[in-house]
DRENTOR-804314 format. One record per residue (C-alpha): x, y, z. Coordinates in nm, 4 decimals. Layout:
N
((X Y Z))
...
This chain:
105
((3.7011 2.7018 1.7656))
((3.5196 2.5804 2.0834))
((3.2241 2.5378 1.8727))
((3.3835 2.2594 1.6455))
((3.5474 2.1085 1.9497))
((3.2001 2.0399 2.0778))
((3.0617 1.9213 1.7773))
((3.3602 1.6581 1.7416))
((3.2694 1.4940 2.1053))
((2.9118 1.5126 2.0445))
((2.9220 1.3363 1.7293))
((3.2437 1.0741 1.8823))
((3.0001 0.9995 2.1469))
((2.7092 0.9540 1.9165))
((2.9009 0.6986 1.7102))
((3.0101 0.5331 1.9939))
((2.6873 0.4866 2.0876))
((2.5782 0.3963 1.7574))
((2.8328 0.1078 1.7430))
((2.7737 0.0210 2.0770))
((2.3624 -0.0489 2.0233))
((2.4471 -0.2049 1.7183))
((2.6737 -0.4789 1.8409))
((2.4096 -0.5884 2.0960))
((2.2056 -0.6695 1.7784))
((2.1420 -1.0638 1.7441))
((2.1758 -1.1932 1.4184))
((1.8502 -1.4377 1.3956))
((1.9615 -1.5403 1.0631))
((2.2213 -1.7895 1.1379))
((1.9904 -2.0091 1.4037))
((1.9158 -2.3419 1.3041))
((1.4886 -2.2448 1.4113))
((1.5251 -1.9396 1.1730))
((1.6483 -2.1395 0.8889))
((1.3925 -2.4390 0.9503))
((1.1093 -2.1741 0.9923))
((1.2278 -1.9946 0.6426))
((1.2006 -2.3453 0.4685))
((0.8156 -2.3842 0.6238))
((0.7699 -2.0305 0.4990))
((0.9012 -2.0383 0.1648))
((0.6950 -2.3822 0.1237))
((0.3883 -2.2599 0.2637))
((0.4542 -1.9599 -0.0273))
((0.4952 -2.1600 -0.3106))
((0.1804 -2.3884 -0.2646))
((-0.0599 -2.1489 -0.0526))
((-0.3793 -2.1666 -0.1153))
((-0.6061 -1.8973 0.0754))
((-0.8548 -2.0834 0.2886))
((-0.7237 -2.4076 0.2714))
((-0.5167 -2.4761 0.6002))
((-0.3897 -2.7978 0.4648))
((-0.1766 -2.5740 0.2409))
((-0.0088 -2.4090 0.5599))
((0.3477 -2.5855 0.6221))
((0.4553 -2.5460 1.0045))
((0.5288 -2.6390 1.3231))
((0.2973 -2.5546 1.5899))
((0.5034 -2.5731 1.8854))
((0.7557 -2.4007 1.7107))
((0.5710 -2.1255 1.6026))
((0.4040 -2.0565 1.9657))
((0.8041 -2.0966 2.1548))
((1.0596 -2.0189 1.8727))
((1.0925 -1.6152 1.7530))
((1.3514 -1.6855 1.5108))
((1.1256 -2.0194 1.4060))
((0.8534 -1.7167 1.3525))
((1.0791 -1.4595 1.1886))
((1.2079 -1.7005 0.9231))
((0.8841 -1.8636 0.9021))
((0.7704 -1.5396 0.7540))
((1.0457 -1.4040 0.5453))
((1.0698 -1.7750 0.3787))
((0.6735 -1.7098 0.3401))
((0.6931 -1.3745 0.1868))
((1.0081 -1.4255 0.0085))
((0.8453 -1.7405 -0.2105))
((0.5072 -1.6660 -0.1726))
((0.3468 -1.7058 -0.5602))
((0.2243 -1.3873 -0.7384))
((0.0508 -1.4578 -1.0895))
((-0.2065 -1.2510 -1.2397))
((-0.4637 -1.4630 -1.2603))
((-0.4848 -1.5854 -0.9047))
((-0.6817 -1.2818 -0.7004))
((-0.4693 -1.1850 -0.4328))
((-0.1544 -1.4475 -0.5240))
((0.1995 -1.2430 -0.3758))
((-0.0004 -0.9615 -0.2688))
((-0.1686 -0.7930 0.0678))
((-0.4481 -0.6243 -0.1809))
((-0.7577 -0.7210 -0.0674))
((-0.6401 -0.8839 0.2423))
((-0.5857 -0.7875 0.5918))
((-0.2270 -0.8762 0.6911))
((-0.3986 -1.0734 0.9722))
((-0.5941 -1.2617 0.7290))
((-0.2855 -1.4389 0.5853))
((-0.1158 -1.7449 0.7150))
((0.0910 -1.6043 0.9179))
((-0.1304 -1.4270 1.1381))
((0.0330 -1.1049 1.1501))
């Protein structure tokens, strides 16, 4: 019986502590730098064209001060990004190091 007593606080506390980490989470989504960087992104994605930076749609100063600019910058990028067959490399990493993209990560 002492046994499952113990086992009942350890995992209360754990939970507690689970809830507690969890609520000091930020939710990037909802800022108004987020949500312009996902419209970059996802326009950057649909008309990318590897080695042409003219084809790259974002804000400098945003992307060097901003983290949720960055963040949605690259979910809008790899949310829309193209992927046919016949463009090597379109919607994929294949080929590519991540670092070689337009993102830079």
């Amino acid at each position: 019986m002492v046994i499952n007593v113990h086992k009942a606080a350890l995992l209360a506390a754990l939970l507690g502590l689970g809830l507690a980490v969890s609520g000091c989470a930020s939710d990037d989504t909802q800022d108004p730098d987020y949500q312009t960087g996902y419209t970059a992104g996802c326009g950057t994605g649909t008309g990318y064209v590897a080695g042409n930076p003219s084809t790259v749609i974002r804000d400098p100063d945003m992307w060097r001060t901003s983290k949720p600019y960055r963040a949605g910058w690259k979910a809008g990028f790899n949310s829309c990004r193209v992927s046919t067959s016949n463009a090597p490399g379109a919607g994929s990493d294949y080929g590519y190091g991540r670092r070689n993209g337009p993102s830079g990560y």
